[in-house]
C-alpha positions in Angstrom: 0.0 0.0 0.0 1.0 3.5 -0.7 1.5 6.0 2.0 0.0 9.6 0.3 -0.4 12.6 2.3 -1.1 16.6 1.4 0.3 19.5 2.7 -0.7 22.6 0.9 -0.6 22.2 -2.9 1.6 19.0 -2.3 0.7 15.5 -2.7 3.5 13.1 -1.9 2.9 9.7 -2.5 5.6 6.6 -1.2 5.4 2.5 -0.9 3.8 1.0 -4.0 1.1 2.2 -5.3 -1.3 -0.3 -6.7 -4.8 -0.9 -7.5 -5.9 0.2 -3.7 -4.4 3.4 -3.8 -6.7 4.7 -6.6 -9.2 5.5 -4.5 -7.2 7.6 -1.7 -5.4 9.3 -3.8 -8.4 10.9 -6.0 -10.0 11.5 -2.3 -6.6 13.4 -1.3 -6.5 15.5 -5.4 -10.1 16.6 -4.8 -9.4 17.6 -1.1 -6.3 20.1 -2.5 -8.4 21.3 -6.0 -12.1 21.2 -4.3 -11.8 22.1 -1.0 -8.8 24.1 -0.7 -8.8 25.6 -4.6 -5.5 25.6 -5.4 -5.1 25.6 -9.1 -1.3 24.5 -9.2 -0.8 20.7 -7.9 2.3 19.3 -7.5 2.4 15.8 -7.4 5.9 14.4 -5.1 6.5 10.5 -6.3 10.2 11.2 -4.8 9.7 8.0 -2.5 7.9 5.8 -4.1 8.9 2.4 -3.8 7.2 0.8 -6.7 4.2 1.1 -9.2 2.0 -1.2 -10.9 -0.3 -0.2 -14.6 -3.7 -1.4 -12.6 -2.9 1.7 -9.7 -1.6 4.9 -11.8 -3.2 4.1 -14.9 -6.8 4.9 -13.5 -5.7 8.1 -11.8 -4.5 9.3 -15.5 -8.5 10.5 -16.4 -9.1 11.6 -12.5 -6.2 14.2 -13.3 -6.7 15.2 -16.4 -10.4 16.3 -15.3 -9.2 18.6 -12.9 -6.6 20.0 -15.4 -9.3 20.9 -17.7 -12.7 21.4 -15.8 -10.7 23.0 -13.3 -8.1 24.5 -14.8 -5.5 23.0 -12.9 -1.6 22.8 -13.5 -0.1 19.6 -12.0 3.5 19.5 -12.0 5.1 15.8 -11.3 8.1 15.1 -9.3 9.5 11.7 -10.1 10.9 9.4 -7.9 14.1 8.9 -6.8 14.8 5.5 -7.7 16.3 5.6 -11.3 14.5 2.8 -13.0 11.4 3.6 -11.6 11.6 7.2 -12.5 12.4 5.5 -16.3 9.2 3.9 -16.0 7.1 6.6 -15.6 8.8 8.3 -18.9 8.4 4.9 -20.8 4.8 4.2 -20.3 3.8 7.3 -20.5 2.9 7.6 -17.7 4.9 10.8 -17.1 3.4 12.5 -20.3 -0.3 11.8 -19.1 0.2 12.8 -15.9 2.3 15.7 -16.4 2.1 16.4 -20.8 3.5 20.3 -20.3 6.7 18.4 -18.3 6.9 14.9 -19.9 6.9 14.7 -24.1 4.9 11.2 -25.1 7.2 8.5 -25.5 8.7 6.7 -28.5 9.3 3.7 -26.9 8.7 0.5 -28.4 8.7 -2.7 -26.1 8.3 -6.8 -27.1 5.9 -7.4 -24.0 4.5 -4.2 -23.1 1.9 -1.2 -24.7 2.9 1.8 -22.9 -0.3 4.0 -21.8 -2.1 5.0 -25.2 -4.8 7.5 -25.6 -7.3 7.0 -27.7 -10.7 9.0 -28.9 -11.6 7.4 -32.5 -11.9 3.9 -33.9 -8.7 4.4 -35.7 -6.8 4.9 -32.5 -8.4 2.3 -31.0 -7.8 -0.2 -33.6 -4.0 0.8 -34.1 -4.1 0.1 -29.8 -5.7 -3.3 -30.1 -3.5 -4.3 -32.7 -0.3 -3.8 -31.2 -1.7 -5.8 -28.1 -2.0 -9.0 -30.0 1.2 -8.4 -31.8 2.9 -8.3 -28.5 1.1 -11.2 -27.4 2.5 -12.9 -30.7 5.7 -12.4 -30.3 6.0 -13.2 -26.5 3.3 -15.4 -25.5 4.5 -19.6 -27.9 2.0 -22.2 -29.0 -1.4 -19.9 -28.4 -4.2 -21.5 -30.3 -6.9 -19.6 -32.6 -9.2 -19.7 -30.5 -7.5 -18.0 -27.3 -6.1 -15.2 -29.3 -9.9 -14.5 -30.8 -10.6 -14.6 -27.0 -8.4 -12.0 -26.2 -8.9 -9.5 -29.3 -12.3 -9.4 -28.6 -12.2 -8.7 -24.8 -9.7 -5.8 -25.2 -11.6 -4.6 -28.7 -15.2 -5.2 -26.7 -14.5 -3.2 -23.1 -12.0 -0.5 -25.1 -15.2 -0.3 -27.6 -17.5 0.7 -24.3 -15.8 4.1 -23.8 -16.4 5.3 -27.6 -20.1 4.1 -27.3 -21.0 4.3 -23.6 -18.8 7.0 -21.6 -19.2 10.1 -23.2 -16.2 10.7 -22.0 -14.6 14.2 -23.4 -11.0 12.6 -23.1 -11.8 9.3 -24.6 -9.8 6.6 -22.9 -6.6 5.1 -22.0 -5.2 1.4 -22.5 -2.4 0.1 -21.6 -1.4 -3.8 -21.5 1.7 -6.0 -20.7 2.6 -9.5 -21.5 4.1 -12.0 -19.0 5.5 -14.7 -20.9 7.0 -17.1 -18.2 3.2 -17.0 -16.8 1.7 -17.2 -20.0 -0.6 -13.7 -18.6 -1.7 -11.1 -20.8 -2.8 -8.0 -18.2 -4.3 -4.4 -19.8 -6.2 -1.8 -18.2 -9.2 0.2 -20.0 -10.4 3.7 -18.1 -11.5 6.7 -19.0 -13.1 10.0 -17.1 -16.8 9.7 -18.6 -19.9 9.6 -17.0 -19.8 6.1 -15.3 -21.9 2.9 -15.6 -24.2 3.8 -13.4 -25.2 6.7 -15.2 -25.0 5.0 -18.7 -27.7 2.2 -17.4 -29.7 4.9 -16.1 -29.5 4.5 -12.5 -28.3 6.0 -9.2 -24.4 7.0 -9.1 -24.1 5.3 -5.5 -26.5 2.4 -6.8 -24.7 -0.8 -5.0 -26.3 -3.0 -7.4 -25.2 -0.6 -10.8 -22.1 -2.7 -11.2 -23.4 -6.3 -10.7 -26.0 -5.4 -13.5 -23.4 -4.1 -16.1 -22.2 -7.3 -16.5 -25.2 -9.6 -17.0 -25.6 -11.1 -20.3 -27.5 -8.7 -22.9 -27.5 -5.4 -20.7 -27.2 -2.9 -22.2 -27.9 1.3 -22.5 -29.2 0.8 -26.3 -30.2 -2.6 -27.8 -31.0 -1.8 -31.0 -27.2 -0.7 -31.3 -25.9 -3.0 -29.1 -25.8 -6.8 -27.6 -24.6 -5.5 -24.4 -22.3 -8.6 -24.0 -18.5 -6.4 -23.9 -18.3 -6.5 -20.1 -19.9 -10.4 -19.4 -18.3 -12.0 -22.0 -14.9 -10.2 -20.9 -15.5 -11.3 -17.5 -16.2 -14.5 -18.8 -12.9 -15.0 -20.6 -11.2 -13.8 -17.0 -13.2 -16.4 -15.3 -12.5 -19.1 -17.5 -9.0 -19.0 -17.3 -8.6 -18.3 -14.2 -6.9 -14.6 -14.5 -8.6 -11.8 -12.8 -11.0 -9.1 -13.4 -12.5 -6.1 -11.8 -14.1 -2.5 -12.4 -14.6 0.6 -10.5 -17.0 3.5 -11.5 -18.1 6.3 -9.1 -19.4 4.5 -6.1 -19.0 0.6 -7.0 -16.3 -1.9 -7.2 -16.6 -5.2 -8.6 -14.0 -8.1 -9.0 -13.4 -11.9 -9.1 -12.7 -13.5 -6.2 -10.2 -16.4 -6.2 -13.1 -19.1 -6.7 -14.1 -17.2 -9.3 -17.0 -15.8 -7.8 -18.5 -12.2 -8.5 -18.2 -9.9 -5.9 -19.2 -5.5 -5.5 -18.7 -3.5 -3.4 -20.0 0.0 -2.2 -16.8 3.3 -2.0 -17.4 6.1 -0.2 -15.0 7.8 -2.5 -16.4 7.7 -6.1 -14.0 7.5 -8.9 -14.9 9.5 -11.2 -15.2 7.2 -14.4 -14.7 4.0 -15.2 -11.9 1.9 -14.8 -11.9 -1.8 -15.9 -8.7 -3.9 -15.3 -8.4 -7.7 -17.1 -5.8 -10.3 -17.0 -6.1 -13.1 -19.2 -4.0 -16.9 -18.6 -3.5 -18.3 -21.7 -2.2 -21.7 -20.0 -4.5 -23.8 -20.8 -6.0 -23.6 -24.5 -9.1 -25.7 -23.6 -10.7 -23.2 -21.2 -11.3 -20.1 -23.9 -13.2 -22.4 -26.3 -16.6 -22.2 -24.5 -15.8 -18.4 -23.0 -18.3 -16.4 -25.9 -21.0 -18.1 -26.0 -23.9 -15.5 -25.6 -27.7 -16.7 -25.2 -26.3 -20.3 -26.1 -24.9 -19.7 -29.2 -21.3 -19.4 -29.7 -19.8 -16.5 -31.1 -17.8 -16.5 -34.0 -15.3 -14.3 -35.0 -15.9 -13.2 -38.4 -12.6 -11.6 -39.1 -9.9 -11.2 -36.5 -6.1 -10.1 -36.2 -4.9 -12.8 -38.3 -7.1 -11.9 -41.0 -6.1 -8.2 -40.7 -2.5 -9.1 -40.1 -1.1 -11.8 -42.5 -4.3 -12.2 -45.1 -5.3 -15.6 -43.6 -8.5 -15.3 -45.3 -6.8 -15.5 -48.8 -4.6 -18.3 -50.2 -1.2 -17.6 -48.3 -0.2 -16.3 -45.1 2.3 -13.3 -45.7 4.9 -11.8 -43.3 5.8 -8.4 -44.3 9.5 -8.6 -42.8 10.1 -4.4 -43.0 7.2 -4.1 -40.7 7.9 -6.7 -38.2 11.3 -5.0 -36.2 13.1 -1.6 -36.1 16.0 -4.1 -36.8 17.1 -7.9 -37.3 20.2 -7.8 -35.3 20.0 -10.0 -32.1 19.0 -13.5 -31.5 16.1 -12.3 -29.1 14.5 -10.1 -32.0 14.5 -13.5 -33.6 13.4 -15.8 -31.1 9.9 -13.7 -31.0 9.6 -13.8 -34.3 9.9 -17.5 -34.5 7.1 -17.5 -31.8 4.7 -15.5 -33.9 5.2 -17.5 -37.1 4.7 -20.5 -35.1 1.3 -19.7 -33.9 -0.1 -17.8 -37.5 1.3 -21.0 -38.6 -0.7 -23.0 -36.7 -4.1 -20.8 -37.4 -4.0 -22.8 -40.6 -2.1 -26.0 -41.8 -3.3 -25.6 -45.3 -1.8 -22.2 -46.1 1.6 -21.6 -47.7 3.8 -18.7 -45.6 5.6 -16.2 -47.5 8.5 -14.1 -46.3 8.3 -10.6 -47.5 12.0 -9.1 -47.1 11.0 -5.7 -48.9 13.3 -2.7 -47.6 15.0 -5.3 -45.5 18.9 -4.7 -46.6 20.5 -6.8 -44.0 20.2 -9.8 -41.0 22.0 -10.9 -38.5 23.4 -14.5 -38.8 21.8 -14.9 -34.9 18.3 -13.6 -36.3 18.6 -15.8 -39.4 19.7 -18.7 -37.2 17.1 -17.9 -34.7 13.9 -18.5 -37.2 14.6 -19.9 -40.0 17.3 -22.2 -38.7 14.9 -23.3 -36.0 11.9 -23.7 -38.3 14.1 -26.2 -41.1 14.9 -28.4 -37.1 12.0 -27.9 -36.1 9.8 -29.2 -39.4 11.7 -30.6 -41.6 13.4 -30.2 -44.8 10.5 -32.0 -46.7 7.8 -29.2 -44.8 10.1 -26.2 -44.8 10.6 -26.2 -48.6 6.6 -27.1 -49.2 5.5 -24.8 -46.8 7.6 -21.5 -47.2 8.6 -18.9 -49.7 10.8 -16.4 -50.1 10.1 -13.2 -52.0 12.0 -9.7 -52.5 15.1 -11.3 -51.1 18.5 -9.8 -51.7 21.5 -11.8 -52.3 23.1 -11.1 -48.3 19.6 -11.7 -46.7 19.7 -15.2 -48.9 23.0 -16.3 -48.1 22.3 -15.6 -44.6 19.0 -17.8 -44.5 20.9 -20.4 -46.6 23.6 -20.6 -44.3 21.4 -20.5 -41.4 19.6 -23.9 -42.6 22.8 -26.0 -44.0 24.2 -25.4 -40.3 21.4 -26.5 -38.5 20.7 -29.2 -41.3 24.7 -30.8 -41.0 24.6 -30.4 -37.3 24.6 -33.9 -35.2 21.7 -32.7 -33.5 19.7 -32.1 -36.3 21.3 -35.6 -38.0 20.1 -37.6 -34.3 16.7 -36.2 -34.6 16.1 -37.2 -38.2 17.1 -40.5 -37.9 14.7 -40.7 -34.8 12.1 -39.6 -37.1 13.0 -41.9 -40.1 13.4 -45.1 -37.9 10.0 -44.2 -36.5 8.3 -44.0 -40.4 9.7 -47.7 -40.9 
């Protein structure tokens, strides 16, 4: 738990601030903007400890209300602790909390989407894409069906804010892969007018939450199934991760048997704040996860569609916009992760390697997929299965020496004469 205290215009914060410290510390903002009126807020983070996405990403609306409604300056102190204080800058954290200090950042991370704002379908979409090509590249061996599971929970409860919260400042997502736990975690919240309000009940309802996420509730039926927040739910549930939302004067979440729980606040956030995290450790358990009104729910077209043109006769990597660069074995090693599992999407389809604007690999990168992939299938499947296309004469070489190492190596000799001796 966090320790935060005001004196003045000063709110210093130290410990960890997680999901439980949401609450207290927009109870502590309003005290220093409502009550006392200052309208320049510093914000002291010189002690803290440690910080979690689920805790400071649902404060990033509460702020930026004050800043505009109230005209409010907040000026942010980072803390002490070096990498910590990187954090902040790298997930934006910084920047939302502080934009006049803090430009956004460029960083680009393998398992993490730093804090993104969004306000139109385009942003969205460009959000919820780069979610499940993190999840790609970090997260081995995901079936179809659990990477349908996710894309629609993040599209459906991001989708909520455009169509539900008329929230002035649209809404924030952020999301981080953890691939040793096979966990995919994001965070949806925005400063609208609450899901009480948009079910057209009582801010300080106890029972507003609880009926959000029944199957089929929704605001507007005619535009809308009102399935985003049960059938997310249900994907939490079902794989055992964890779920929970917080608007004005309610707070729901799973309980570790998986049961539904809400609870009354006396402090209201003001918005809505929905926090998901999604194990992907057992494939069987996303199968049955949509299934509205007893029908299951099929995507129609999904990421893999969008991504590699699954839905036409070949899958296609587009190499230039995969990595920055193709210099270290790590870059590789996620790549040979995601072409595993769009692999796997379908048997039937040919893969082509697109290495337009690519000039150069490294022999680690080279040796990391493709090397792996001839082991790993086969020469008989590797040559059936892949092509090559807008190749120069280094990347080629490179590949070519890649495969003839890993094909004359006694490993790769061992394993095929296991396989042969097993054929007989």
């Amino acid at each position: 738990m966090a320790q935060i205290h005001a004196h003045l215009n000063q709110i210093s914060v130290s410990g960890n601030f997680g999901a439980p410290d949401v609450r207290p510390f927009v109870a502590v903002l309003h005290k220093v903007v409502r009550d006392r009126g200052y309208k320049n807020v510093t914000i002291d983070l010189t002690d803290l400890r440690a910080a979690f996405e689920v805790g400071i990403l649902p404060i990033v609306p509460v702020v930026e209300r004050y800043r505009l409604r109230d005209d409010c300056d907040v000026t942010l102190v980072l803390p002490a602790d070096q990498k910590l204080s990187a954090l902040f800058v790298n997930t934006n954290w910084a920047h939302f909390l502080a934009p006049l200090q803090y430009a956004q950042s460029s960083m680009r991370s393998h398992l993490h989407l730093p804090a993104q704002n969004y306000r139109d379908l385009s942003t969205l979409s460009a959000a919820v894409d780069n979610i499940m090509n993190i999840v790609l590249n970090t997260i081995p061996d995901l079936q179809r069906t659990q990477l349908q599971a996710l894309e629609w929970s993040i599209q459906e409860i991001s989708d909520n804010v455009l169509n539900h919260s008329r929230s002035d400042l649209g809404g924030y997502i952020q999301a981080s892969t953890f691939s040793n736990r096979r966990l995919v975690e994001f965070v949806v919240c925005d400063g609208g007018v609450g899901i009480p309000t948009t079910l057209n009940m009582s801010s300080n309802h106890p029972l507003a939450l609880e009926q959000a996420i029944k199957e089929g509730i929704t605001r507007d039926p005619n535009s809308n199934a009102g399935n985003g927040l049960f059938g997310s739910l249900e994907v939490s549930r079902l794989s055992r991760g964890a779920f929970s939302i917080n608007s004005y004067c309610g707070a729901l979440f799973l309980t570790n048997s998986g049961d539904v729980r809400s609870v009354y606040e006396r402090v209201p956030y003001l918005g809505t704040s929905v926090t998901a995290s999604i194990s992907c450790s057992d494939s069987e358990l996303l199968i049955n996860a949509l299934t509205f009104k007893g029908k299951k729910h099929v995507m129609g077209f999904d990421y893999l569609d969008k991504q590699f043109g699954s839905s036409d006769t070949v899958l296609t990597f587009h190499m230039s916009a995969e990595a920055k660069s193709f210099g270290t074995r790590e870059v590789g090693r996620l790549m040979h992760n995601k072409i595993c599992t769009v692999m796997a999407s379908d048997l039937s389809l040919p893969v082509v390697f697109d290495f337009k604007d690519v000039p150069i690999i490294s022999s680690s990168f080279a040796d990391e997929v493709f090397g792996r992939l001839f082991a790993d299938l086969g020469p008989m499947t590797f040559v059936s299965r892949f092509q090559f296309i807008n190749v120069n004469t280094t990347v080629r070489a490179l590949v070519d020496r890649a495969i003839m190492q890993r094909a004359s190596s006694d490993a790769y000799m061992r394993a095929q004469a296991h396989l042969d001796s097993k054929k007989k």
